[in-house]
VODO-220516 format. One line per field, with one value per atom (N, C-alpha, C): residue in three letters; atom name; x, y negated, z negated. Coordinates in Angstrom, 3 decimals, padded with zeros to 6 digits. Each point is the difference from the previous one (the first is absolute). Layout:
N
type = [ALA,...]
atom = [CA,...]
u = [X,...]
v = [Y,...]
w = [Z,...]
This chain:
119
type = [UNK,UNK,UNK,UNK,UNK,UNK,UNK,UNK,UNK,UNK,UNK,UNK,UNK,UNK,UNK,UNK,UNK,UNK,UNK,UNK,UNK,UNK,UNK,UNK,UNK,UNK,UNK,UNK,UNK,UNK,UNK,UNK,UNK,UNK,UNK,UNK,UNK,UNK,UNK,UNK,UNK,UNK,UNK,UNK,UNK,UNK,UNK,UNK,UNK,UNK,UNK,UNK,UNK,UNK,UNK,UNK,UNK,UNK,UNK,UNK,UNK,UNK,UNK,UNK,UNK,UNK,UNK,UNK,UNK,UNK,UNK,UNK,UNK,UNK,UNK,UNK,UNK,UNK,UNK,UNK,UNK,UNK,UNK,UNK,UNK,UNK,UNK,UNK,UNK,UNK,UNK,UNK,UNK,UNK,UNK,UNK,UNK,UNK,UNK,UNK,UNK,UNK,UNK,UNK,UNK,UNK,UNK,UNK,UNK,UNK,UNK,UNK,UNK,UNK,UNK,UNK,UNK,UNK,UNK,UNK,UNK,UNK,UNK,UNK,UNK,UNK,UNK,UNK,UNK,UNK,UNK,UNK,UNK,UNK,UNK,UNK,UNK,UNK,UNK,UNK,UNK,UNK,UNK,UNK,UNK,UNK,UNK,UNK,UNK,UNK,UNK,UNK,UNK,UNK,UNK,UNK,UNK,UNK,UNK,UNK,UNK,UNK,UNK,UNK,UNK,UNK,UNK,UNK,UNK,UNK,UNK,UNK,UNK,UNK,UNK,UNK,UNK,UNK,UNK,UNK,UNK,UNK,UNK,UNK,UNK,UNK,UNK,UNK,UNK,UNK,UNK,UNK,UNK,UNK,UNK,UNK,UNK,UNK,UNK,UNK,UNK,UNK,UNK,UNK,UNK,UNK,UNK,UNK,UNK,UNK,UNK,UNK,UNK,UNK,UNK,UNK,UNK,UNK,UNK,UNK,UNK,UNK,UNK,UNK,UNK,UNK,UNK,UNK,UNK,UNK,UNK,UNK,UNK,UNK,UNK,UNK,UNK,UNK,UNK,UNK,UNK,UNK,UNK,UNK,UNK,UNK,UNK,UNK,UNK,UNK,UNK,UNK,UNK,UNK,UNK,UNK,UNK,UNK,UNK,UNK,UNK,UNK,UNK,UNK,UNK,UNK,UNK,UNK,UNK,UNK,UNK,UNK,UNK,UNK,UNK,UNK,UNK,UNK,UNK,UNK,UNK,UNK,UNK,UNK,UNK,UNK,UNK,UNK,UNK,UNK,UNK,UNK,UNK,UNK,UNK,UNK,UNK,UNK,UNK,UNK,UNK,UNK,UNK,UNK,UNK,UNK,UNK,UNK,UNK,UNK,UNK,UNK,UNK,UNK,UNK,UNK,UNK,UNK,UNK,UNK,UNK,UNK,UNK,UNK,UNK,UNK,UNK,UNK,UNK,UNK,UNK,UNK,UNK,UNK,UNK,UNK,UNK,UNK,UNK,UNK,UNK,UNK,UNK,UNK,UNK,UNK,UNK,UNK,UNK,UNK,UNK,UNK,UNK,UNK,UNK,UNK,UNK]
atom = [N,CA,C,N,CA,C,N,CA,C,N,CA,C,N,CA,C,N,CA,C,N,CA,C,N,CA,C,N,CA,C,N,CA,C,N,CA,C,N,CA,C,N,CA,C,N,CA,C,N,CA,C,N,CA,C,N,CA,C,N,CA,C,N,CA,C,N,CA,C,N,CA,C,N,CA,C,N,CA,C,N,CA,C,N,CA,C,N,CA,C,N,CA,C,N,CA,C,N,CA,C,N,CA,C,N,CA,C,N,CA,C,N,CA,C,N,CA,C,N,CA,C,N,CA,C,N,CA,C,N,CA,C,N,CA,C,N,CA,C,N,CA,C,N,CA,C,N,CA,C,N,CA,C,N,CA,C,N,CA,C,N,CA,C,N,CA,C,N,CA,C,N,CA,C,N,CA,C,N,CA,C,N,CA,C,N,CA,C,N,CA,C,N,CA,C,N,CA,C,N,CA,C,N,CA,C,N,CA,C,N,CA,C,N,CA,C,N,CA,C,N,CA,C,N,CA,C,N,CA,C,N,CA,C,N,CA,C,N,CA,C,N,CA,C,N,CA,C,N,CA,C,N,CA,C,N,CA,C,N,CA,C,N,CA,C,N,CA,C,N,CA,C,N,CA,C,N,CA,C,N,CA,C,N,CA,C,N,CA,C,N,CA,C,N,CA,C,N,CA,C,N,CA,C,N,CA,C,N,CA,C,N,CA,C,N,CA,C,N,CA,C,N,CA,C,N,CA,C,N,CA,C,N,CA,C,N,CA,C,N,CA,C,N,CA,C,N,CA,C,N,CA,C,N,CA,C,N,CA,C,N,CA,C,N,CA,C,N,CA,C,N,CA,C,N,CA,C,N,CA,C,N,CA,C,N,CA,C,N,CA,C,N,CA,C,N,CA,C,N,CA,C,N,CA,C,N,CA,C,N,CA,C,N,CA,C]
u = [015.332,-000.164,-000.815,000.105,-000.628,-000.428,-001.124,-000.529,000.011,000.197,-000.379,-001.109,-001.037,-001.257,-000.312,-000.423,-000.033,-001.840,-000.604,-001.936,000.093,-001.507,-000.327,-001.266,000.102,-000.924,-000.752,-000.926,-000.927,-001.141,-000.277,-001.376,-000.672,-001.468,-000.493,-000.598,-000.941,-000.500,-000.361,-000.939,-000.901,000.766,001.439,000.711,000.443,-000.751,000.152,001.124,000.759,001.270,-000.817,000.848,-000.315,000.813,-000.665,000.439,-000.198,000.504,000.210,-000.237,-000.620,-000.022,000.951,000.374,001.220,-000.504,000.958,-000.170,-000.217,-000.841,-000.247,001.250,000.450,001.243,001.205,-000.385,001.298,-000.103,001.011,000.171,-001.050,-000.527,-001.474,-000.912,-000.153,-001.065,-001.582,-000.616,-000.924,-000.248,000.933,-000.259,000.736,-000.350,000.209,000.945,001.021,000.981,000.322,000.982,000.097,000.904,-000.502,000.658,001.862,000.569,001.338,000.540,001.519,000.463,001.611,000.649,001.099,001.223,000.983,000.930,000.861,000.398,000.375,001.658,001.166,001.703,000.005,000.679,000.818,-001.294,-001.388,-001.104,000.236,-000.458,-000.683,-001.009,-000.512,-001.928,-000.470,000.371,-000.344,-000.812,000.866,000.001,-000.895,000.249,-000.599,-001.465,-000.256,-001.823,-000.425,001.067,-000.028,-000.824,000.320,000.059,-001.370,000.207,-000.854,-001.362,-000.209,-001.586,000.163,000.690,-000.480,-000.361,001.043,-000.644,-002.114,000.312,-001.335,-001.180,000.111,-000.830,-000.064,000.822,000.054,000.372,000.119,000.349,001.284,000.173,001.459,000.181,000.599,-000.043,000.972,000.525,001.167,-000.264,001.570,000.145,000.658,-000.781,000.308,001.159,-000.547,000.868,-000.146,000.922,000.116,-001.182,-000.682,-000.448,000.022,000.058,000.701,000.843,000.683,000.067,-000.406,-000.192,-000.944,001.209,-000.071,001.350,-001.295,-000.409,-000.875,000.448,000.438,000.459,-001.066,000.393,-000.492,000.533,-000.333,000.841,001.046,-000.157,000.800,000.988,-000.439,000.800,-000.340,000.635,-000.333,-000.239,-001.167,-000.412,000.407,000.327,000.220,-000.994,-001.062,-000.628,000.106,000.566,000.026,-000.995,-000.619,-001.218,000.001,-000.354,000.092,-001.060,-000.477,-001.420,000.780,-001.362,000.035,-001.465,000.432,-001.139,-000.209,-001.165,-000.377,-000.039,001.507,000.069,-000.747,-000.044,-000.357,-001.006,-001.107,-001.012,-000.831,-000.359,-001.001,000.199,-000.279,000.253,-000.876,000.525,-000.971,000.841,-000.284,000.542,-000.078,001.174,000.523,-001.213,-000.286,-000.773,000.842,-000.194,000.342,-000.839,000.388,-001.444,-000.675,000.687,-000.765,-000.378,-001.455,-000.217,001.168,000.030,001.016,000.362,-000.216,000.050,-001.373,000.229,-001.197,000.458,-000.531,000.609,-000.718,000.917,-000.289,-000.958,-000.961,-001.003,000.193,001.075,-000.083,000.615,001.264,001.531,-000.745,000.190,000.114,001.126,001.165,000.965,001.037,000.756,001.346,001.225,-000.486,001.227,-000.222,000.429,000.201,-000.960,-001.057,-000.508,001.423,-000.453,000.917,000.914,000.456,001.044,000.523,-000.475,-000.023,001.860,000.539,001.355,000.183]
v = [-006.575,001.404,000.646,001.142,000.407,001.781,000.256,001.176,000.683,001.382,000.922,000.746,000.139,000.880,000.662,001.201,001.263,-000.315,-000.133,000.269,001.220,000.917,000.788,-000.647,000.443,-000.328,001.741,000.030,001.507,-000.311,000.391,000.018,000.977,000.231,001.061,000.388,000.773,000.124,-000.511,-001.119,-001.010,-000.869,-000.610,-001.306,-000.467,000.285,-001.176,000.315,-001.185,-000.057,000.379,000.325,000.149,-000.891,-000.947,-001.062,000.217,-000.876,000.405,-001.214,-000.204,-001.349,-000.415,-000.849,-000.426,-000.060,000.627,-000.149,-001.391,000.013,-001.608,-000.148,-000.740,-000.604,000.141,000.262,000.058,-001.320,-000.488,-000.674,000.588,-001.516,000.562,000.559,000.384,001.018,000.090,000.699,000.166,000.105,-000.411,-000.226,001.387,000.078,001.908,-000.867,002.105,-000.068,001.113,000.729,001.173,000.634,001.374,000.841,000.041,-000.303,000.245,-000.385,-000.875,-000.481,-000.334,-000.609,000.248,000.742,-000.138,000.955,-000.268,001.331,-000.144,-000.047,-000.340,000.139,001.202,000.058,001.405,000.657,-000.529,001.056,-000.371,001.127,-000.488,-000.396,-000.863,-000.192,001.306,000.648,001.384,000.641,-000.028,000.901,-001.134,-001.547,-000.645,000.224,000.324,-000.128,001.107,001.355,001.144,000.096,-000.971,-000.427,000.073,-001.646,-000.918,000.825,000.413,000.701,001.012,000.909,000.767,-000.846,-000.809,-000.453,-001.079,-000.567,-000.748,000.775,001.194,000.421,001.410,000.955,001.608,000.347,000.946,001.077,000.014,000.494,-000.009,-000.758,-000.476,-001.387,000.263,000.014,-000.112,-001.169,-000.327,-001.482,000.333,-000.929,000.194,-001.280,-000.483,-001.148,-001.436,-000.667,-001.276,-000.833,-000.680,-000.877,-001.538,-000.417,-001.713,-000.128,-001.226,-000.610,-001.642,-000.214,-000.978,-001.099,-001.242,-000.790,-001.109,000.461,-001.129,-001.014,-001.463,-000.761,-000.487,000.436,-000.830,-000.975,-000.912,-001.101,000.940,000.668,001.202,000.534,000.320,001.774,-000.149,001.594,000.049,001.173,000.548,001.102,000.741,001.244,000.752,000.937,000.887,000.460,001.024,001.377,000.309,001.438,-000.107,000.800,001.727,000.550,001.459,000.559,000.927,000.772,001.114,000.291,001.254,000.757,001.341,000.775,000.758,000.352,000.963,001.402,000.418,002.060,000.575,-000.547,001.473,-001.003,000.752,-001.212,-000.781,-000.594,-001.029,-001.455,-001.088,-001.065,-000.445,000.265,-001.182,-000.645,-001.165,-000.870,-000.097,-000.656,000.054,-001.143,000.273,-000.795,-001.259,-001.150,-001.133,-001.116,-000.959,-001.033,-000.383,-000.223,-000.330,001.383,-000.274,000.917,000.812,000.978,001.092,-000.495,000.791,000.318,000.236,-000.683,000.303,000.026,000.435,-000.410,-001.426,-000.750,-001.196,000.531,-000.752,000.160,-000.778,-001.056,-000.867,000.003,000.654,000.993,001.338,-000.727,001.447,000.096,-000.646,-000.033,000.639,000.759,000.427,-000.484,-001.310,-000.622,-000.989,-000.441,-000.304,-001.515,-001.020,-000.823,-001.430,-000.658,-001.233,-000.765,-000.201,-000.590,-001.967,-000.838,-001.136,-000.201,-001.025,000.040,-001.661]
w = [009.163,-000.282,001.119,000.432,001.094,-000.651,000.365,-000.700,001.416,000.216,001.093,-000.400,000.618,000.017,001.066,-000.260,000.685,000.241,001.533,-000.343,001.343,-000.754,001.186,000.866,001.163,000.951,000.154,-000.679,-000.179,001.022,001.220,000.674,000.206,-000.754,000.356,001.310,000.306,001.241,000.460,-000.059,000.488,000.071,-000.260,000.623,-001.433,-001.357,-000.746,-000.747,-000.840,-000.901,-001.358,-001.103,-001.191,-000.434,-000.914,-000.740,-001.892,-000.367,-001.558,-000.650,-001.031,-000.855,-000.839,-000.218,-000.792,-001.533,-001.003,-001.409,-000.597,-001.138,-000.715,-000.875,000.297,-000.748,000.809,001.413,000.506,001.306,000.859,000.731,001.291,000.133,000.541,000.420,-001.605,-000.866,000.570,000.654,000.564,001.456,000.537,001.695,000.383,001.481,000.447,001.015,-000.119,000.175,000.969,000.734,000.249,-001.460,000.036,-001.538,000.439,-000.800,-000.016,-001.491,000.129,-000.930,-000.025,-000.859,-000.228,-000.231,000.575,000.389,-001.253,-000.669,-001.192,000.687,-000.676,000.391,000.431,001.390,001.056,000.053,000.200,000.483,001.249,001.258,001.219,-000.080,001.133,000.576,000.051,000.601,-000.269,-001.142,-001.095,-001.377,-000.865,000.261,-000.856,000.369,001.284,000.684,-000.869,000.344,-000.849,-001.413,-000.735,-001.240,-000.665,000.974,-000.500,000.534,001.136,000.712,-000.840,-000.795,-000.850,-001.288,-000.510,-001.542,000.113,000.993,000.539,000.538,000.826,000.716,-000.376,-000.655,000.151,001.284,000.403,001.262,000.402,000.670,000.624,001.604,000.311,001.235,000.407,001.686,000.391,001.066,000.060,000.227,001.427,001.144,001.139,000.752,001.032,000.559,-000.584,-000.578,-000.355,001.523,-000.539,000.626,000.395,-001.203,000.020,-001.405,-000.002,-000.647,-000.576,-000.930,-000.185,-001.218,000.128,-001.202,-000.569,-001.247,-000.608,-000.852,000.310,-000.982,-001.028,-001.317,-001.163,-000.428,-000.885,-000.494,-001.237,-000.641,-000.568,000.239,001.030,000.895,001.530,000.050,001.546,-000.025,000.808,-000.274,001.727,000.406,001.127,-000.072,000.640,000.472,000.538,000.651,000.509,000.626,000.808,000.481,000.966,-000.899,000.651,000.165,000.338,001.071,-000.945,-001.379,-000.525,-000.079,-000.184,000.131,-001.103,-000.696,-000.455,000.102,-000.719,000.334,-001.059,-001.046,-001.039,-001.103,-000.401,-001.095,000.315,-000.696,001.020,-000.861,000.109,-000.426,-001.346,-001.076,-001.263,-000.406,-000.046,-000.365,-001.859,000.212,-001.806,-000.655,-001.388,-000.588,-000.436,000.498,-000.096,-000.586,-000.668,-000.631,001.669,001.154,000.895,000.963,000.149,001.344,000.689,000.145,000.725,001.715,000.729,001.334,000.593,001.643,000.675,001.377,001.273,001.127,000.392,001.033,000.618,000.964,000.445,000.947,001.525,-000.566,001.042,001.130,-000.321,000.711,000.626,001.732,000.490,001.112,-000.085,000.923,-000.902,000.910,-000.503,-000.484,-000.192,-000.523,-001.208,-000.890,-001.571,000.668,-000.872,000.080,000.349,001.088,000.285,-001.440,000.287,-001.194,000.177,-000.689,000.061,000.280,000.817,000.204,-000.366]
């Protein structure tokens, strides 16, 4: 089975990514993530980033240039990745109340490009 997922790459001024915590009870639940999600049937990456950064974060986001793609094997599934450079147009970011911690930016990211990816 192979899942397609839509993540944004959001950097604010100072260099850093905004990352998101993963829900408790979901496939691994607690560790940070970039905000995105799953592409529901005949969505684009586009409309799904669309989506999902409004249902997770509030505001309105537009979705710029694809950046990578990423193929994560589970013993399960197979998960696809795919990475876009979005921005904040309209709102400002709160994150949805979740049992885990919301959103914060990464501190550690100050390069323009998505953190290395194990191959």
């Amino acid at each position: 089975m192979i899942t397609e997922v839509a993540a944004a790459l959001i950097q604010d001024s100072a260099g850093r990514y905004l990352i998101t915590r993963r829900r408790e009870g979901t496939h691994l639940a607690g560790l940070w993530e970039f905000p995105g999600g799953k592409c529901h049937a005949g969505e684009t990456f586009e409309a799904c980033l669309r989506r999902e950064l409004g249902e997770e974060l509030g505001g309105s986001f537009t979705v710029g240039e694809k950046v990578e793609t990423v193929r994560w094997e589970y013993p399960a599934a197979t998960v696809v990745i795919h990475f876009f450079r979005c921005r904040l147009v309209a709102g400002q970011v709160e994150p949805s109340p979740r049992p885990s911690p919301g959103s914060r930016p990464s501190s550690s990211r100050t390069t323009s490009s998505p953190p290395p990816t194990p191959r």
